[in-house]
PASEBA-1860 file (N, C-alpha, C; in nm, 3 decimals):
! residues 141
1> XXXXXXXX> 1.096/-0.793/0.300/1.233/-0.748/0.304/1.246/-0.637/0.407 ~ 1.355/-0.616/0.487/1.409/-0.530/0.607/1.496/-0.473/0.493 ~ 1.499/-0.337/0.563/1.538/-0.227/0.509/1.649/-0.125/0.636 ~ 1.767/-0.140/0.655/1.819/-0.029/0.777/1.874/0.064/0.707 ~ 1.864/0.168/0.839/1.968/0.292/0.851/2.028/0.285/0.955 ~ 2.047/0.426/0.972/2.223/0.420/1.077/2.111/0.369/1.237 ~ 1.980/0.413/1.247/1.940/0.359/1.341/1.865/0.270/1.391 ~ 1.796/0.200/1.247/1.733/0.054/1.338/1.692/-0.013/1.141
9> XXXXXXXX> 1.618/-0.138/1.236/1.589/-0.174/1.096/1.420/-0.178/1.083 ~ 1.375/-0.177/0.960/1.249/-0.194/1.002/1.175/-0.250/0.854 ~ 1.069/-0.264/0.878/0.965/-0.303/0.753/0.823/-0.263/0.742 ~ 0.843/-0.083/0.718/0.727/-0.048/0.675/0.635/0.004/0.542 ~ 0.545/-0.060/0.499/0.532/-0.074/0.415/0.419/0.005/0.379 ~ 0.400/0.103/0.269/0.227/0.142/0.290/0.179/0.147/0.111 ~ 0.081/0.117/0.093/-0.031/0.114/-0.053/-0.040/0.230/-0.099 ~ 0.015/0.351/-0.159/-0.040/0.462/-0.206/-0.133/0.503/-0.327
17> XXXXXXXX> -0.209/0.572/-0.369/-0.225/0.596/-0.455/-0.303/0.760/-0.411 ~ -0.278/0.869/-0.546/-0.340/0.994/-0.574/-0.374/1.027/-0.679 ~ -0.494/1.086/-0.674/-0.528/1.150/-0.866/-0.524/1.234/-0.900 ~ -0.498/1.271/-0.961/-0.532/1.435/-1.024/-0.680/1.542/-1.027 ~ -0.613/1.611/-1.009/-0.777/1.741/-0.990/-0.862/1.718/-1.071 ~ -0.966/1.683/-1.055/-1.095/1.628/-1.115/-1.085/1.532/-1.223 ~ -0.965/1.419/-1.159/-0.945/1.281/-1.235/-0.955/1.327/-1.423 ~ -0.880/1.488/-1.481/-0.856/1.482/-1.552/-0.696/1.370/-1.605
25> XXXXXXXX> -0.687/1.343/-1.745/-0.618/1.233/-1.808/-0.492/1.342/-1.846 ~ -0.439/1.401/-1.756/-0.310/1.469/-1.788/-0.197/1.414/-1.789 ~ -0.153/1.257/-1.704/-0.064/1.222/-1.741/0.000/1.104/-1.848 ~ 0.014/1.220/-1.952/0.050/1.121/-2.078/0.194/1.116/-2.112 ~ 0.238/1.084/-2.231/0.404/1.087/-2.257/0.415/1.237/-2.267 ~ 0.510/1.267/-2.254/0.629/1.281/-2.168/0.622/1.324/-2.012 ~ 0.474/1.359/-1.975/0.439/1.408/-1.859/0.492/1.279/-1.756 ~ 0.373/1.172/-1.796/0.446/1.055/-1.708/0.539/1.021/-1.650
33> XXXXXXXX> 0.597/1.028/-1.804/0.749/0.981/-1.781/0.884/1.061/-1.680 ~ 0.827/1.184/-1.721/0.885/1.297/-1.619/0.826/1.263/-1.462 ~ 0.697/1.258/-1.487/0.659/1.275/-1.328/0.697/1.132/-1.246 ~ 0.740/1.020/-1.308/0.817/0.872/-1.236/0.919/0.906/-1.219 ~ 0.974/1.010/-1.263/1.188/1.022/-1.303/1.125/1.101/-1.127 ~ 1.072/1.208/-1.131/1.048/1.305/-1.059/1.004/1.233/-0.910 ~ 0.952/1.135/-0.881/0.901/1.013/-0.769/1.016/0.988/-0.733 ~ 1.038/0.884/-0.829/1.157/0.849/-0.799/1.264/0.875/-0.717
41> XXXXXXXX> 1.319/0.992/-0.808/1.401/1.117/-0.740/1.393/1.159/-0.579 ~ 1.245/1.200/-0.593/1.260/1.199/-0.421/1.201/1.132/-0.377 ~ 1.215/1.020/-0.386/1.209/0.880/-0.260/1.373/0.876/-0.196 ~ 1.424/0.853/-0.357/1.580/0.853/-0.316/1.594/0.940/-0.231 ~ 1.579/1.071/-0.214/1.605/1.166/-0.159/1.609/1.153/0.000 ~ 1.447/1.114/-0.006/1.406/1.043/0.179/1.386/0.913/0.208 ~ 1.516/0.871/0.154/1.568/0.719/0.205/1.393/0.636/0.169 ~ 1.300/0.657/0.086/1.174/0.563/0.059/1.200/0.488/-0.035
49> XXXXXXXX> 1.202/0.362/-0.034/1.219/0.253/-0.117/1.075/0.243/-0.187 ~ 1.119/0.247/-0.315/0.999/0.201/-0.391/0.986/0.017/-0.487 ~ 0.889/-0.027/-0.392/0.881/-0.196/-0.414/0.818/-0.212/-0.548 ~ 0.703/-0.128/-0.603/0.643/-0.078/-0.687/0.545/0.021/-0.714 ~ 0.593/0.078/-0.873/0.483/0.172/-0.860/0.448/0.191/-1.049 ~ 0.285/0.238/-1.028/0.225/0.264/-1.199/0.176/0.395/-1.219 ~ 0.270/0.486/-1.309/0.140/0.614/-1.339/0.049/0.566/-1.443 ~ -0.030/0.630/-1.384/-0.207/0.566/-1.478/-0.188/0.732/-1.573
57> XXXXXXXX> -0.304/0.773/-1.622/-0.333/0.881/-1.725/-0.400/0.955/-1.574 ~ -0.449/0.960/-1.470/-0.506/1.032/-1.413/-0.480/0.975/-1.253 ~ -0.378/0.883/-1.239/-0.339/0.843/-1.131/-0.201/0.787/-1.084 ~ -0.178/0.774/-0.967/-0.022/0.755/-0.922/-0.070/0.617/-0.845 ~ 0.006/0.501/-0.855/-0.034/0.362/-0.735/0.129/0.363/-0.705 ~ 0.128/0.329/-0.559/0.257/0.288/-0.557/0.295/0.194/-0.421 ~ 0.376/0.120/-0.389/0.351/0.001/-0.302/0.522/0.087/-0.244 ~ 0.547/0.131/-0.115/0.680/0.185/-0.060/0.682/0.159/0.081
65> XXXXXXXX> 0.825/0.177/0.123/0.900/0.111/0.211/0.910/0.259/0.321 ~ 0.888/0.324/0.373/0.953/0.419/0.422/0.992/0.405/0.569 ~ 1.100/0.481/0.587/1.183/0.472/0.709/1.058/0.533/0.864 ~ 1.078/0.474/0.939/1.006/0.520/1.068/1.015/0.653/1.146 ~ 1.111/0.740/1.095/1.111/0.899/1.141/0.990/0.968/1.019 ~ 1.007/0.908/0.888/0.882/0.985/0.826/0.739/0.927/0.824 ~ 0.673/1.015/0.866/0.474/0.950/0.879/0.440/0.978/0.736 ~ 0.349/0.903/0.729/0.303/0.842/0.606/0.194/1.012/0.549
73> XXXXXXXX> 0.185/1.075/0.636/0.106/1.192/0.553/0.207/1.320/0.491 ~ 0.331/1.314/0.606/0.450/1.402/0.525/0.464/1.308/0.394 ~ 0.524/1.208/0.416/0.579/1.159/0.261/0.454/1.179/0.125 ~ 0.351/1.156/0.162/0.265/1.187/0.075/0.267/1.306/0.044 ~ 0.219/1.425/0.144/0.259/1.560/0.106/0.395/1.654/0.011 ~ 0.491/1.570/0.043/0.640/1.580/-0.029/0.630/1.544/-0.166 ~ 0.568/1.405/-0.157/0.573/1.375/-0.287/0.442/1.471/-0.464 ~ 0.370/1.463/-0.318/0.263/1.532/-0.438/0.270/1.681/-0.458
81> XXXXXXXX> 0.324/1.730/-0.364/0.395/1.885/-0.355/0.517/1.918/-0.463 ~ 0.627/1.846/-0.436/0.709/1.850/-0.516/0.681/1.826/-0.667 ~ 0.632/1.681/-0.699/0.576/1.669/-0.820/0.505/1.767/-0.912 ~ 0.431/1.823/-0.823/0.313/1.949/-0.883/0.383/2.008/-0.858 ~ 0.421/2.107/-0.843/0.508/2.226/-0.888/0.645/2.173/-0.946 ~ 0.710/2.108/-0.970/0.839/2.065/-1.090/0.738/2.045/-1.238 ~ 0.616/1.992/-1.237/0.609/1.927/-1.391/0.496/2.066/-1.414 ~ 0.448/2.130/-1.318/0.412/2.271/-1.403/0.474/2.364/-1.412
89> XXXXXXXX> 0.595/2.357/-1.395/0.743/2.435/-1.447/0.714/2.404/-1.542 ~ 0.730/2.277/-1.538/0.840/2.202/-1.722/0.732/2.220/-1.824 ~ 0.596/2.212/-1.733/0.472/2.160/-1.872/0.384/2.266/-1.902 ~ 0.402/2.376/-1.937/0.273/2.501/-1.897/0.150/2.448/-1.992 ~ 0.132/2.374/-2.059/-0.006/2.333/-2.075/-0.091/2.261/-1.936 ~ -0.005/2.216/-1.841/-0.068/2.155/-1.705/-0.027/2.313/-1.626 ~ 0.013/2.429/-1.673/-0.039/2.522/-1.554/-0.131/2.605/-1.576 ~ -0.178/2.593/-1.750/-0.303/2.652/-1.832/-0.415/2.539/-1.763
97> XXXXXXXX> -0.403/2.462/-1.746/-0.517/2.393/-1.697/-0.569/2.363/-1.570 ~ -0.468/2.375/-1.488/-0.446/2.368/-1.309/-0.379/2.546/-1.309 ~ -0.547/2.603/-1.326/-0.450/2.746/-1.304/-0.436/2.811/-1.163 ~ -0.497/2.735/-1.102/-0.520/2.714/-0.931/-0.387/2.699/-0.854 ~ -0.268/2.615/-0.940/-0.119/2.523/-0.945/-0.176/2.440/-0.859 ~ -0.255/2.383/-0.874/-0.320/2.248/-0.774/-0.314/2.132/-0.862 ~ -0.226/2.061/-0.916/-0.231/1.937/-1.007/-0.296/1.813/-0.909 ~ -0.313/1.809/-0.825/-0.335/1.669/-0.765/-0.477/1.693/-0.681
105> XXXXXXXX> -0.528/1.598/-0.693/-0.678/1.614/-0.554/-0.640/1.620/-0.498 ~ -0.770/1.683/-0.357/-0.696/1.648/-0.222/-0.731/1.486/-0.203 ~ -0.603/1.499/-0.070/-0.649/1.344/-0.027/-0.552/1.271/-0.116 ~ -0.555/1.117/-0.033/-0.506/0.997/-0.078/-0.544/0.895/-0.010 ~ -0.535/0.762/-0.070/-0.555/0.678/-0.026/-0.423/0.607/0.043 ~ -0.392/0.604/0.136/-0.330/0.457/0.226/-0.342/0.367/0.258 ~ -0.286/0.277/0.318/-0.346/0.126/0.334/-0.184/0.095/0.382 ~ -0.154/0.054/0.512/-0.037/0.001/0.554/-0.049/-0.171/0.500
113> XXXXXXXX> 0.095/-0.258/0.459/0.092/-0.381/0.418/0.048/-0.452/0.563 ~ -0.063/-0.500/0.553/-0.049/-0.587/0.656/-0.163/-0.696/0.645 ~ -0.283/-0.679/0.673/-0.405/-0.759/0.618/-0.362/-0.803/0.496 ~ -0.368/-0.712/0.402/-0.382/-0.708/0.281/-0.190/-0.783/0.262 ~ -0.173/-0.898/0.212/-0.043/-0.924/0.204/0.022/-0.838/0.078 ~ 0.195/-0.791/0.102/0.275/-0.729/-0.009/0.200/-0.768/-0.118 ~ 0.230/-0.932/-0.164/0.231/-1.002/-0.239/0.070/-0.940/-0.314 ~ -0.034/-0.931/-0.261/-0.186/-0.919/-0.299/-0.138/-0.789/-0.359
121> XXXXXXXX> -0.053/-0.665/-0.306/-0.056/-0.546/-0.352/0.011/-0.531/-0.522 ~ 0.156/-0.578/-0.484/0.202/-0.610/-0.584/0.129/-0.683/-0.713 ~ 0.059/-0.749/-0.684/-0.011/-0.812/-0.845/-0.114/-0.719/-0.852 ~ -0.197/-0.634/-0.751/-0.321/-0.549/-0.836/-0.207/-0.428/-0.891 ~ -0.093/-0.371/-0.863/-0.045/-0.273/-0.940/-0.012/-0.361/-1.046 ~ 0.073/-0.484/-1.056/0.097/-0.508/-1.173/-0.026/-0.553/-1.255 ~ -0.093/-0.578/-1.245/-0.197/-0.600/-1.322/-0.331/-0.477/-1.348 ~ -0.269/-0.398/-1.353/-0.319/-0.197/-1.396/-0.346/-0.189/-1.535
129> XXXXXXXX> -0.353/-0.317/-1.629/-0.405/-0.310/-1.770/-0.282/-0.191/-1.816 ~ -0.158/-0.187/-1.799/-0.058/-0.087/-1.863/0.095/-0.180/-1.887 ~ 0.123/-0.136/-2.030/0.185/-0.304/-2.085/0.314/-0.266/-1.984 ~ 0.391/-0.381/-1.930/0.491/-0.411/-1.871/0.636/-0.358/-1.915 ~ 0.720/-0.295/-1.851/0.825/-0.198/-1.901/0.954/-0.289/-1.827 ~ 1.064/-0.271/-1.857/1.175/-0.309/-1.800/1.205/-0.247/-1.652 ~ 1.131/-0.158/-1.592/1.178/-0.137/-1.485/1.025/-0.183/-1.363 ~ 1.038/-0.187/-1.252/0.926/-0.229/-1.153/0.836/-0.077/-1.155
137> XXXXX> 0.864/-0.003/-1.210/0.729/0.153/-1.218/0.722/0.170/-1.367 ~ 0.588/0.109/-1.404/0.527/0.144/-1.522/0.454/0.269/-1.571 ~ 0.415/0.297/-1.646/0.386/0.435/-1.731/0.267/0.363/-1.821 ~ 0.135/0.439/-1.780/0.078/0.415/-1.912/0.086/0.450/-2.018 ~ 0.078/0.415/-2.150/0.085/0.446/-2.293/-0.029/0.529/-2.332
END
């Protein structure tokens, strides 16, 4: 799928995923659920379409569309920046534990769609062993 704005059209696509500081299991209910509302939120924000995405208990996967003025290491940075500091506002048991305010490792993984077809990406997120929800970004239980 093509995606425009006011200046061109395009189809870029990239594989994300990030974990948390020493792949502790911090994101559970209501954290999750906050921290997808919170993704979400700002994708909308910078025009990033999200095709799909799963929070794990200690990880973020997500399959997105983003526009060609933003590089793929700002949007990552935005997203894991923002996230970590909004949900250790809301959650001070994640700022008793990330007393550093570092919720996320460094690093991420990327992978632009291309070798690897959409289609291949899309079924390993959906198939993340996390039961299936009414919307295309699941939450583990």
């Amino acid at each position: 799928m093509e995606y425009e704005n006011d200046m061109c059209i395009y189809n870029i696509k990239y594989h994300i995923i990030w974990v948390t500081k020493y792949r502790y299991k911090v994101l559970v209910k209501p954290i999750s659920i906050r921290l997808r509302d919170l993704i979400i939120q700002g994708c909308e924000a910078r025009n990033i379409k999200i095709i799909k995405g799963s929070v794990g208990k200690d990880h973020v996967h997500m399959l997105v569309s983003c526009p060609p003025n933003l590089s793929p290491s700002k949007t990552v940075q935005y997203l894991k920046g923002r996230s970590s500091r909004l949900l250790q506002e809301q959650y001070p048991e994640l700022r008793k534990r990330y007393w550093g305010q570092h919720l996320w490792a460094r690093g991420y993984f990327l992978r632009a769609v291309g070798n690897v077809t959409e289609e291949i990406v899309k079924n390993y997120i959906e198939n993340q062993e996390i039961p299936v929800t009414k919307s295309d970004f699941k939450v583990e239980e």
